[in-house]
N, C-alpha and C positions, 0 to 999 in steps of 0.2 A: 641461476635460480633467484624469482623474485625476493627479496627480504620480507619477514613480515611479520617482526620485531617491534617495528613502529606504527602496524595495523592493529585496528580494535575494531569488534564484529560488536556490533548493537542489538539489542535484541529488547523488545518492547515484550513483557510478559504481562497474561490477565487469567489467570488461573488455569495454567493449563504447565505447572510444573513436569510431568511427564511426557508431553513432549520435549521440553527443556533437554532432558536426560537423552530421549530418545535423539534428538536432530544436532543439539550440539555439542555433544562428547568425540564424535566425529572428526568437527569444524576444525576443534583445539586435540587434536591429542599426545602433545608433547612441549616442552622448553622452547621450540623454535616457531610452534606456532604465534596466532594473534589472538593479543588480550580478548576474553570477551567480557563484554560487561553487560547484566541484565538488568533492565529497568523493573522494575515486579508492583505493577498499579493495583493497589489494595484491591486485595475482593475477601479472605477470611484469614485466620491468624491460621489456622491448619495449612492453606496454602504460602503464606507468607514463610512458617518455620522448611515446607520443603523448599523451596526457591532457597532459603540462607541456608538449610542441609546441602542442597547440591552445590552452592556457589563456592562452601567450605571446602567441600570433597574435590572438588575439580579446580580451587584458585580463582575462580570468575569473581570480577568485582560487581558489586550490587550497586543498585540507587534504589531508595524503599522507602516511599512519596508516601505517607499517610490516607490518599482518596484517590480514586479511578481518574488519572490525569488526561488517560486520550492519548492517544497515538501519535499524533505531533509533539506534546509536548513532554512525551515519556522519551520520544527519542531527541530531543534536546535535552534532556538532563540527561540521557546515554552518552551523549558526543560532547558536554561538559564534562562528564566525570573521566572519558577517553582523553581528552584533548591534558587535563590535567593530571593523569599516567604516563602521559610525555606520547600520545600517539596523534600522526598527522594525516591519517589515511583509514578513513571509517565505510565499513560496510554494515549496511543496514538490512536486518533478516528477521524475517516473522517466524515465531516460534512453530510453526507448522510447515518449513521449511526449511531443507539442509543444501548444503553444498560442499562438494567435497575438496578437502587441502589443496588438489592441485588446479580444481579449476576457479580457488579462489584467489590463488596465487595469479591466476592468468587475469581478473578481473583487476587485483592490487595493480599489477602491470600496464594496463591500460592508462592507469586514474596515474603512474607515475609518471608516462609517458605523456598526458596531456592533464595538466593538473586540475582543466578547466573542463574535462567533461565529465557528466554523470553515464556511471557506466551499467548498464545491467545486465544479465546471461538472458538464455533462451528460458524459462520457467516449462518445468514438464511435471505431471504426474506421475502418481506411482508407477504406473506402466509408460512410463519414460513416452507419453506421446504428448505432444506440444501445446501447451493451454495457455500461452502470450508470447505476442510474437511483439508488443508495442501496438500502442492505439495512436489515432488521431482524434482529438476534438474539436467542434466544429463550432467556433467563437460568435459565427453569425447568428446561431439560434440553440447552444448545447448541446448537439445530437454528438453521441459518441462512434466511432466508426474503425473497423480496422484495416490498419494501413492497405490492405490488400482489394478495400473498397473504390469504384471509384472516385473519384472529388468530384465536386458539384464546381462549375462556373461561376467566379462570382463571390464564391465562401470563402472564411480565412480560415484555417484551419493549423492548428498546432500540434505536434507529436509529443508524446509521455509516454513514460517509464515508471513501472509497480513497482509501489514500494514492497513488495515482497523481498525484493532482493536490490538493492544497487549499490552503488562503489562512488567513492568520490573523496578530494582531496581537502584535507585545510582549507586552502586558499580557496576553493568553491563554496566552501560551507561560510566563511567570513564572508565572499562578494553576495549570496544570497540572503544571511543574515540566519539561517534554519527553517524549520517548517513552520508552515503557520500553526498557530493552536488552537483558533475557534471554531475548525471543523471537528475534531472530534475522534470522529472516526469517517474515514472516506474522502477519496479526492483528495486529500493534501497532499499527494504523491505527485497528482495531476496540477496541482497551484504550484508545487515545488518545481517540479519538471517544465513548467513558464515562468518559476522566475530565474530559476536556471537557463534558459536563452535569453530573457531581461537582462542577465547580468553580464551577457557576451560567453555566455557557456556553451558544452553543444553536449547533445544528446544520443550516448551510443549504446543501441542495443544486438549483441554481438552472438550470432546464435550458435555460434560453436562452442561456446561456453554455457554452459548445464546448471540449474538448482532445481530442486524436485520437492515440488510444495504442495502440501495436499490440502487443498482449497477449503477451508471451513471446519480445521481439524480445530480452533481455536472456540468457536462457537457453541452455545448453548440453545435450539430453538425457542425456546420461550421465555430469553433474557431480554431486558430492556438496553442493559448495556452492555454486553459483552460481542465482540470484533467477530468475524469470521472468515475476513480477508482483509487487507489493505488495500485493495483495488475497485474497483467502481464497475470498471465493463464487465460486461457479458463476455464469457470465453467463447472462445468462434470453435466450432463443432471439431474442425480437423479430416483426418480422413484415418480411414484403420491402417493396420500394416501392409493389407491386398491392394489398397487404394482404394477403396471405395469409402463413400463417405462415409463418419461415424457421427452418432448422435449425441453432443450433449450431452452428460448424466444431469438429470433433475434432485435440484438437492434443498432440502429441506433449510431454509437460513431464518435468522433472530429477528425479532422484529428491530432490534435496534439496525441490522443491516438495511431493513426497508427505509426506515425515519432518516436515518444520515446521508444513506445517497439518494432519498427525495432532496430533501433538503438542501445537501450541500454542493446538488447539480446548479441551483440558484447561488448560492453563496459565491461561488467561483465567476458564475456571467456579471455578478456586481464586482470582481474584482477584476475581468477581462474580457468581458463584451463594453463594445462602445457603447453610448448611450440610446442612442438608434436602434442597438442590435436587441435591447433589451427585451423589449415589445417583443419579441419573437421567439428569445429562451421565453416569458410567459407563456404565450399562443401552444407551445410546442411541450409545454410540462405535463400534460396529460397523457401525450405520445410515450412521452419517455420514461413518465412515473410507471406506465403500464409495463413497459418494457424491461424494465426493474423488477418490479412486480412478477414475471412470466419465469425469472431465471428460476424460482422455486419453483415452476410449474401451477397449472390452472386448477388441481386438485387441493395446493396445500389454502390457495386463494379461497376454495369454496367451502376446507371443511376446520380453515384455523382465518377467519376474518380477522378475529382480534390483535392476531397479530404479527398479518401479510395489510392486509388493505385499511383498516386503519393506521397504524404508524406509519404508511405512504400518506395518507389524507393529511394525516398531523403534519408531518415532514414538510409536504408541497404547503398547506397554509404557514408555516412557518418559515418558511422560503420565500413565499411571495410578500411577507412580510418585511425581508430584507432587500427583494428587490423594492417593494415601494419607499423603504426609509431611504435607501439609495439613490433614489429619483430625485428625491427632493433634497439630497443634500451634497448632490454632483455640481 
């Protein structure tokens, strides 16, 4: 049986302490399991006091950043405070996501066996049906894609793994250096998971292994900053248990979820599209802002503007703002 003694499970919190109780009292429930330690990104002192209630109650260590750090770099001061608990083997999990002991053990297992991969499960919802399977995106102009798509001739395209859930060793986490921090929130999962092949790493998402994330349990609709996922893509529909297809749930999400992944779809082509390829994430931001835009559904677009299709407008000019400062300083 794997050890996992020398595991620490990360856990990026923003005011959503009941989940905390709810998804990882499970994770840890005993001596033998892995540290967990929660990062808790200021949002009110009421939620800060239950974050250090549960931490006390259950032994989790804390990190308790005086202002909303963002999701990258809440889970870099996670994996600091892990790394100096004496643990070399960090799994990273959104508070709106659990996994249970044994198939986290099977993850730990993976990352011992190959110190250089990042590793992630199958991610399912509450009715255990499949909502990421791993995406591709697609360097030559941003469009995001899943694996199950076909490729275009011609395109470069790269595979990532949600930070909802992954696994990964020391030694991957020093050759990559941690996540970047000026996205925020969004996509650094997707920067992560390229510079994680940059670094001669490889990327395994392993579907027999399970966590059950309920997409937006994090989320406030009409926050400016508050998360509601880690992840960027559109989950791909799936099919029911009969086999036939099943639809999507339309779900109501934050206007900060519109702004960050406008935005930080460009943020990333200045950090790995060629410079040729650029011109083309531009051309193609309106395709995909919409496309982002639509996961809420074309109802919440028409009866909450302020904020679905403004913070994309904001987002994509602020975006194109880093692709032009990049132009000019490539």
């Amino acid at each position: 049986m794997t050890d996992l003694s020398s595991t620490a499970v990360v856990v990026v919190n923003y005011g959503s302490h009941e989940l905390l109780e709810t998804n990882l009292v499970p994770v840890s429930p005993d001596a033998e399991s892995p540290r967990i330690v929660v990062v808790d990104n200021a949002t009110t002192h009421t939620e800060r006091a239950a974050v250090v209630s549960l931490a006390n109650t259950h032994g989790w260590l804390t990190v308790l950043p005086d202002t909303n750090l963002g999701f990258g770099a809440g889970v870099n001061l996670g994996v600091r405070a892990a790394i100096e608990a004496g643990a070399h083997t960090f799994v990273i999990l959104n508070p709106d996501a659990t996994i249970a002991p044994d198939q986290l053990a099977a993850l730990v297992a993976h990352v011992e066996a190959d110190p250089m991969a990042l590793v992630s499960p199958l991610i399912v919802d509450g009715a255990d049906n499949p909502v990421f399977y791993g995406y591709r995106v697609d360097l030559t102009d941003g469009a995001t894609r899943s694996p199950r798509a076909a490729l275009i001739a011609g395109h470069r395209h790269a595979e990532w793994l949600t930070g909802a859930c992954f696994a990964l060793s020391r030694q991957l986490w020093d050759a990559t250096g941690g996540l970047a921090e000026d996205y925020f929130l969004y996509w650094e999962d997707v920067d992560f998971s390229l510079r994680v092949l940059a670094a001669g790493g490889t990327l395994l998402n392993d579907t027999s292994i399970a966590a059950r994330h309920l997409e937006g349990g994090t989320q406030r609709p009409d926050s400016t900053t508050s998360p509601d996922s880690s992840s960027p893509a559109a989950q791909p529909p799936g099919r029911s248990p009969g086999g036939r297809r099943r639809r999507a749930p339309r779900q109501r999400h934050s206007a900060a979820y519109y702004y960050w992944n406008v935005r930080n779809r460009l943020l990333l082509g200045t950090r790995w599209a060629r410079r040729e390829e650029l011109a083309r994430w531009v051309r193609r931001t309106p395709q995909e802002s919409w496309r982002i835009l639509l996961r809420g559904g074309r109802r919440q677009i028409l009866t909450h503007p302020t904020t679905t299709l403004v913070p994309a407008v904001r987002g994509a000019i602020d975006g194109l703002r880093l692709v032009h400062r990049e132009r000019f300083t490539r």
